[in-house]
C-alpha positions in Angstrom: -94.3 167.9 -26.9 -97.0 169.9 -28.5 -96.8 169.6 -32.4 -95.7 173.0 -34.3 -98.1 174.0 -36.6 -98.5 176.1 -39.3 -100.3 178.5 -37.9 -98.2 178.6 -35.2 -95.8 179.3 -37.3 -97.2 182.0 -39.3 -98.3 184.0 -36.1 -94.4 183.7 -34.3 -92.2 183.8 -36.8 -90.2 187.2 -36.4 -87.9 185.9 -39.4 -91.2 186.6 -41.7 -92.4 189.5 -39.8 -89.2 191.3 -40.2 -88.7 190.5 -43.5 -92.1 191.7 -44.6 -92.1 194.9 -42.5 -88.4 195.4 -44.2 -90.3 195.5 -47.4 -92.8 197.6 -46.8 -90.6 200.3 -45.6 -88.1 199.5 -48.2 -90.9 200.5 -50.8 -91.6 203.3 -49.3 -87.4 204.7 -49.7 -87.6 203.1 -53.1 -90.6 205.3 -54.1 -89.5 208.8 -53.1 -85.8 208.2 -54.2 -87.4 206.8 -57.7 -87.3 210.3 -59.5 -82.9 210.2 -58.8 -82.5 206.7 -60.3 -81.6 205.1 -57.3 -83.4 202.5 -54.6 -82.8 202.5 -51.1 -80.2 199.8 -51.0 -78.1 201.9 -53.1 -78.9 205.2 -51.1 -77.4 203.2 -48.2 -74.4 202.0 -50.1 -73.8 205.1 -50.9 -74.1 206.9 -47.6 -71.9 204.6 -46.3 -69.0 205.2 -48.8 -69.5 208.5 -48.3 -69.1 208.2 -44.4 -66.1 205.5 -44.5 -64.6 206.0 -48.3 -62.4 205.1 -49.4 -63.3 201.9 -48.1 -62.6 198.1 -48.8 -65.4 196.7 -50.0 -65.0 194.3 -47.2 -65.1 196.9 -44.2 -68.2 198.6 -46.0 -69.9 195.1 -46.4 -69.1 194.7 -42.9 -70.6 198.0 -41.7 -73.6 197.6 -43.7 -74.5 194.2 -42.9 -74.1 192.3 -45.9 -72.7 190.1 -47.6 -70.0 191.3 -50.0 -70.9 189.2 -53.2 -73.9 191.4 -52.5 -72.5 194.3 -52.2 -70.3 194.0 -55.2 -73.3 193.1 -57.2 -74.7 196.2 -55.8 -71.7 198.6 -56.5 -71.6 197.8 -60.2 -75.0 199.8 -61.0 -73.2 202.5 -59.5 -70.3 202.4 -60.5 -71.6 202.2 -64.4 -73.4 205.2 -63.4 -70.5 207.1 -62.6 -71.7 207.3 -58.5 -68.9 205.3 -57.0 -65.3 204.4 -58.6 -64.0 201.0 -57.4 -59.9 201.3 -57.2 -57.6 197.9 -56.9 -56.4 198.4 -53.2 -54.2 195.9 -51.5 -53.5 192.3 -53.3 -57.1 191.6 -54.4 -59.1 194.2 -52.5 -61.3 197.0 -54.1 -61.6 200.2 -52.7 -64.8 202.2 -53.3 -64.7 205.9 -53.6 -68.1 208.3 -53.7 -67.5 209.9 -56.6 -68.3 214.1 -57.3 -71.3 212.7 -59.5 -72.4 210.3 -56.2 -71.9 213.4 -54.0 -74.3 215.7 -56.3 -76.9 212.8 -56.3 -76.9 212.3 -52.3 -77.2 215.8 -51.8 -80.4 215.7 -54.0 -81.4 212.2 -52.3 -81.2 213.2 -48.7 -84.3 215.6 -48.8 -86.3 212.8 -50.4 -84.9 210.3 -47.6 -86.5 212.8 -45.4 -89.7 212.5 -46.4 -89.6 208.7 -46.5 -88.5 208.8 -42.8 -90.5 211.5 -41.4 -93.8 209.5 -42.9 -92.1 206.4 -41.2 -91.9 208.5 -37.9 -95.4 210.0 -37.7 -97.0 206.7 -38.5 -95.0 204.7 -35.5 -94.9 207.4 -33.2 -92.0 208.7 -31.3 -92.6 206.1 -28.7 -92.7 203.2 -31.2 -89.7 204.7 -33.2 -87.6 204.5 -30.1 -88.9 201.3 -28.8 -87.6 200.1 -32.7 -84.9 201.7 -32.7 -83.6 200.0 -29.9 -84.7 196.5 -31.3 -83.0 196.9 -34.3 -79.7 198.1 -32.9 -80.1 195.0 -30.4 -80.3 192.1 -33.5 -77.9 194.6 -36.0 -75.3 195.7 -33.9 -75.2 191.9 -31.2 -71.7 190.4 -31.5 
């Protein structure tokens, strides 16, 4: 057996790959969405209240992908900022709600999302978008 180096490494490893191109991209939401207060991770935890909410913090951790001591360390910027109330729900659950404050802010956020994405489309390609597209539903969305 051949021994695994480090360069082999370095040059395979989709772990590092994807969690370096998930940075970069990240950076790019980050900066547009900068002037609102927010980072992309929070533009995503709030979209997805807004689509499921109100929602266990369970089921959105779930949805998003994440794990919920995560997300709840997540939720608590927003909710100090008045974006998204956390209710008690059912024995120890939470329940997070967008608030009319989160609403305003995603309104103004979306547009700027836009531009993030577009730039991410044009430089891919439609082709390339697709072909990602596809990948990334493949490793998100396989049970």
């Amino acid at each position: 057996m051949q021994e695994i180096t480090d360069e082999m490494v370095a040059a395979r490893c989709q772990c590092s790959k994807l969690r370096a191109a998930s940075r970069r991209i990240t950076r790019m939401y980050d900066d547009v969405l900068r002037p609102l207060g927010i980072k992309a991770n929070q533009f995503t935890i709030l979209i997805g209240t807004s689509l499921m909410g109100p929602v266990s913090t369970t089921n959105l951790a779930n949805k998003l992908s994440m794990d919920r001591t995560t997300l709840t360390r997540n939720l608590l910027p927003l909710e100090k900022n008045g974006l998204i109330l956390l209710e008690s729900g059912y024995g120890r659950t939470r329940n997070a709600l967008l608030t009319s404050k989160g609403k305003k802010l995603l309104k103004k956020a979306k547009p700027l999302w836009e531009i993030a994405q577009t730039s991410i489309e044009s430089q891919l390609g439609d082709i390339n978008i697709n072909k990602l597209d596809n990948i990334l539903k493949l490793i998100v969305y396989e049970k």
